[in-house]
C-alpha positions in Angstrom: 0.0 0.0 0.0 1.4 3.6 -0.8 0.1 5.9 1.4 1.2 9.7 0.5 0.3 13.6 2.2 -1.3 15.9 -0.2 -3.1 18.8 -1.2 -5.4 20.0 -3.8 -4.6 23.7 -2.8 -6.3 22.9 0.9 -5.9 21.6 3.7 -3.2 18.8 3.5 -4.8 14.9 3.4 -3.6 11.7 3.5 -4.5 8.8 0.9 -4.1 5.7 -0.9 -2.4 5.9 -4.3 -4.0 3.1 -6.4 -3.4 1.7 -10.0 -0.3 -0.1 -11.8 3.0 0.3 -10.7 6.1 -0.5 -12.8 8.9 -1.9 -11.2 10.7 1.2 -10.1 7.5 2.1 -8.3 6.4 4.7 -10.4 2.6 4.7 -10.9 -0.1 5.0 -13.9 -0.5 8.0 -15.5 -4.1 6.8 -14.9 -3.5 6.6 -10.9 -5.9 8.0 -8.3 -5.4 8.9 -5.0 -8.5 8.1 -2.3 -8.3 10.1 0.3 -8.6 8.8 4.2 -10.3 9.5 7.2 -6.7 10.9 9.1 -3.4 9.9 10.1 -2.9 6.1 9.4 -0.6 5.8 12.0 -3.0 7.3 14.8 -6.4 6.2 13.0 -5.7 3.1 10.7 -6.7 3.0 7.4 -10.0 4.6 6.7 -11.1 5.6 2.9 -13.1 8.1 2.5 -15.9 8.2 -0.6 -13.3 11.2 -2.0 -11.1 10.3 -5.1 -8.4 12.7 -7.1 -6.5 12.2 -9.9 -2.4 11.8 -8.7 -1.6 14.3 -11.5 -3.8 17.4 -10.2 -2.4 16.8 -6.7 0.6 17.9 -5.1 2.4 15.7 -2.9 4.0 16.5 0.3 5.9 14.9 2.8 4.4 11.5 3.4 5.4 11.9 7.1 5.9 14.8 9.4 8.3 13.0 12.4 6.7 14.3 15.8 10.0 14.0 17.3 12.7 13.0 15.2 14.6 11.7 12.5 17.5 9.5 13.2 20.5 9.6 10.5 22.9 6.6 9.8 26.8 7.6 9.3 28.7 5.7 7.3 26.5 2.4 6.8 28.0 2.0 3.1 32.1 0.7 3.2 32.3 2.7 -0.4 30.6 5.8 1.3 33.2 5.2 4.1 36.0 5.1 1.9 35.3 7.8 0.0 34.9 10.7 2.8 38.4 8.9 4.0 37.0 7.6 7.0 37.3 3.9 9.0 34.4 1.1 9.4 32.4 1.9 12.1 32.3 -0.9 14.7 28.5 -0.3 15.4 26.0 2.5 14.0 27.0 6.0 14.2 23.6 7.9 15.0 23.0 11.9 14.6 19.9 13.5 14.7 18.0 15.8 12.2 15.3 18.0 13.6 11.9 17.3 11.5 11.8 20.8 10.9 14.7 19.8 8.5 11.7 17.8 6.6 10.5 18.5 3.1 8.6 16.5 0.3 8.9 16.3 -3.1 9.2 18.9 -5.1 9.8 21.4 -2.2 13.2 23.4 -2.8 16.1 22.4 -0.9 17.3 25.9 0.3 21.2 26.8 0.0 22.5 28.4 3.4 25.1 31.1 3.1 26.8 29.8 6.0 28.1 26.6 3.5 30.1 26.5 0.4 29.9 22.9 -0.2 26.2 21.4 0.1 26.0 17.4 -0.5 23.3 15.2 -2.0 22.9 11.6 -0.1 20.2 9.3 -1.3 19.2 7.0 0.9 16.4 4.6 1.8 14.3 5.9 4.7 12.4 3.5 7.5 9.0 5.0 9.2 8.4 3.4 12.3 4.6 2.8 13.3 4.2 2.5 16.8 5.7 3.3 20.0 8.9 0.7 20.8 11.8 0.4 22.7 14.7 -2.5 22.6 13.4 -3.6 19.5 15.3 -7.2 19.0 16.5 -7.4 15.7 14.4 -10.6 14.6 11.0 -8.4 16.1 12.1 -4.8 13.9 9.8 -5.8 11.3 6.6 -5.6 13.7 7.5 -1.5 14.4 7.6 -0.5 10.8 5.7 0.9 8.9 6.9 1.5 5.8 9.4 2.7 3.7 10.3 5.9 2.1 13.0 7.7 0.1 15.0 10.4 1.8 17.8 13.0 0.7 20.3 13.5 4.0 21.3 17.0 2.5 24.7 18.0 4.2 26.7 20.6 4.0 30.3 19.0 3.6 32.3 22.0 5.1 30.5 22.6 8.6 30.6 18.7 9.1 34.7 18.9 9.0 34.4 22.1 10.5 32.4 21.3 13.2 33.3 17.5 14.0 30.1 16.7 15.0 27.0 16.6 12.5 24.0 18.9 13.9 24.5 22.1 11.9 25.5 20.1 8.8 22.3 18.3 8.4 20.0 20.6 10.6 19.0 22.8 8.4 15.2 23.9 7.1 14.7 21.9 4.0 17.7 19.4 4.5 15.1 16.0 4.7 13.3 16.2 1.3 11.3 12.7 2.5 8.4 10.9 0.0 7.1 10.3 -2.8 5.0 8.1 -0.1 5.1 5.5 2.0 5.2 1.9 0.8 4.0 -0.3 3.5 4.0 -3.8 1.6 8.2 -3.3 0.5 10.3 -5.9 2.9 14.0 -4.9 1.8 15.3 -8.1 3.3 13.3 -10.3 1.6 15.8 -9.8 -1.6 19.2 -11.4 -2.1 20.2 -8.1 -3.9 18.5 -6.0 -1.8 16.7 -2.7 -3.5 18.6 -0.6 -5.7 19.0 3.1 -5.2 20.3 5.5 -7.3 20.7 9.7 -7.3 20.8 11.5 -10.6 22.4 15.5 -11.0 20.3 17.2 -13.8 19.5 13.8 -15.0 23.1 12.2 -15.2 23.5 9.3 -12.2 25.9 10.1 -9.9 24.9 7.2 -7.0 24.2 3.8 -7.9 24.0 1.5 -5.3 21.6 -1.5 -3.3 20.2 -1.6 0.2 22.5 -5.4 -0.1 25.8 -3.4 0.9 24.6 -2.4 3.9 27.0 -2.3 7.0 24.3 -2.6 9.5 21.2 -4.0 8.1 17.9 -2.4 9.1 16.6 -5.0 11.8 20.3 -4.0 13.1 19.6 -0.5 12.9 16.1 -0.4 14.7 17.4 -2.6 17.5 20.5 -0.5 17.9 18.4 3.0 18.2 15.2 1.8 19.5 18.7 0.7 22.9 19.1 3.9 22.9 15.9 5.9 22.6 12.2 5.4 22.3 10.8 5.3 19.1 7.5 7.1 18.3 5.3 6.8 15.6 6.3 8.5 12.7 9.9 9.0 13.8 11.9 8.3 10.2 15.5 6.3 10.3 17.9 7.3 7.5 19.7 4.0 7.1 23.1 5.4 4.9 24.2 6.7 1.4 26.1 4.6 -1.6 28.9 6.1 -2.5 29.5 8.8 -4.9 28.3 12.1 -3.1 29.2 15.7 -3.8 28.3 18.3 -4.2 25.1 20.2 -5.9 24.5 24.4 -7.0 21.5 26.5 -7.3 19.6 25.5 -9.7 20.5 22.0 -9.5 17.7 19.0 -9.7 18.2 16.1 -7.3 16.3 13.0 -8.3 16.6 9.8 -5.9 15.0 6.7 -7.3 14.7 3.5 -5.3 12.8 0.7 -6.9 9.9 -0.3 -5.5 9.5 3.3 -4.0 9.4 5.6 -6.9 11.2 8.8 -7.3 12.1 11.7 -5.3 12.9 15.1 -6.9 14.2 18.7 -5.4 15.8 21.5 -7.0 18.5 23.4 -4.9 17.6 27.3 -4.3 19.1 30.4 -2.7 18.1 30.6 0.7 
């Protein structure tokens, strides 16, 4: 089930998107959207008798976090290689604030406090209820869903600064959607999902959920240790390699199959 946020120039909704799917995820030109009754997460699954088409909608975020979204450093040994840095030993956690969140086609706002603002596609898990000390072999029961996420960083306050607040914290740094898919199990495939980033339509990540440090059971039972998990909070579990950086101006689309696609442009703050 893909359940998206949207608007038809009102008060934001949540719904079903229904119709054919190809295998990256992307729907039907033909695709509707059926509206529900509220928050799935607080109120289930309700449709409503209210139907749009996808194409005269605008999508937003498909969650808002009500507390938090948890970023994974360094989950990709590529990734790790690249920024020069060692194998972690066991999940390195930062936070973003969910004011950093945005949805698709929302611009991701250049600061003037960086000079050298990053792209990271990554898959992104949505936890659905309340959990602590998950065990791994139990994470699958606190999901749910998946999404795609951009961990927007800005390369030169991370070195500056050492540790990663300020270089993921901004407004508009957690471009999250096109919706959530509740029925993908990343696990369940020997070569796990493939994601990949394009830069004004050239591919400049291309990389699966299969070369994973930590996988995600590992990951929800190594943050749900350290803090409670609410519904709604979002997990960024790691980029592929090949980051760097992107301009004003620049379009950022992340595709995972299975999810769909996720597109920003960069603008001047």
């Amino acid at each position: 089930m893909r359940i998206a946020r949207f608007t038809t120039g009102e008060d934001p909704l949540y719904g079903v998107v229904t119709g054919e799917v190809d295998e990256l995820g992307q729907p039907a030109q033909d695709s509707v959207i059926v509206a529900l009754a509220g928050d799935p997460l607080y109120v289930g699954v309700k449709l409503l008798d209210q139907e749009h088409r996808l194409e005269d909608v605008r999508l937003l975020a498909p969650v808002l976090p009500r507390s938090k979204v948890v970023g994974i450093g360094r989950n990709y040994a590529a990734h790790a290689a690249e920024m020069g840095n060692d194998l972690p030993t066991e999940p390195l956690m930062f936070l973003k604030p969910n004011t950093s969140v945005v949805g698709p086609g929302d611009p991701i706002f250049y600061p003037p406090q960086t000079q050298n603002l990053h792209y990271e596609g990554e898959l992104a898990v949505v936890i659905g209820r309340i959990c602590r000390d998950v065990p791994p072999e139990k994470a699958t029961d606190v999901i749910h869903g998946y999404t795609i996420a951009n961990d927007v960083t800005a390369r030169d306050l991370q070195k500056s600064d050492v540790q990663f607040t300020r270089a993921k914290g901004f407004d508009s740094f957690c471009p999250l959607g096109p919706w959530i898919e509740t029925d993908l199990d990343p696990q369940a495939f020997a070569d796990g999902v493939k994601i990949q980033t394009f830069l004004n339509g050239d591919v400049v990540q291309d990389g699966s959920t299969s070369d994973l440090i930590f996988d995600i059971p590992t990951l929800v039972a190594h943050v749900s240790s350290v803090m409670t998990l609410l519904p709604g909070d979002v997990i960024l579990t790691g980029t592929p390699e090949g980051v760097g950086p992107m301009n004003v101006g620049d379009e950022i689309e992340i595709s995972i199959a299975g999810l769909g696609t996720l597109t920003n442009k960069v603008a001047l703050r």
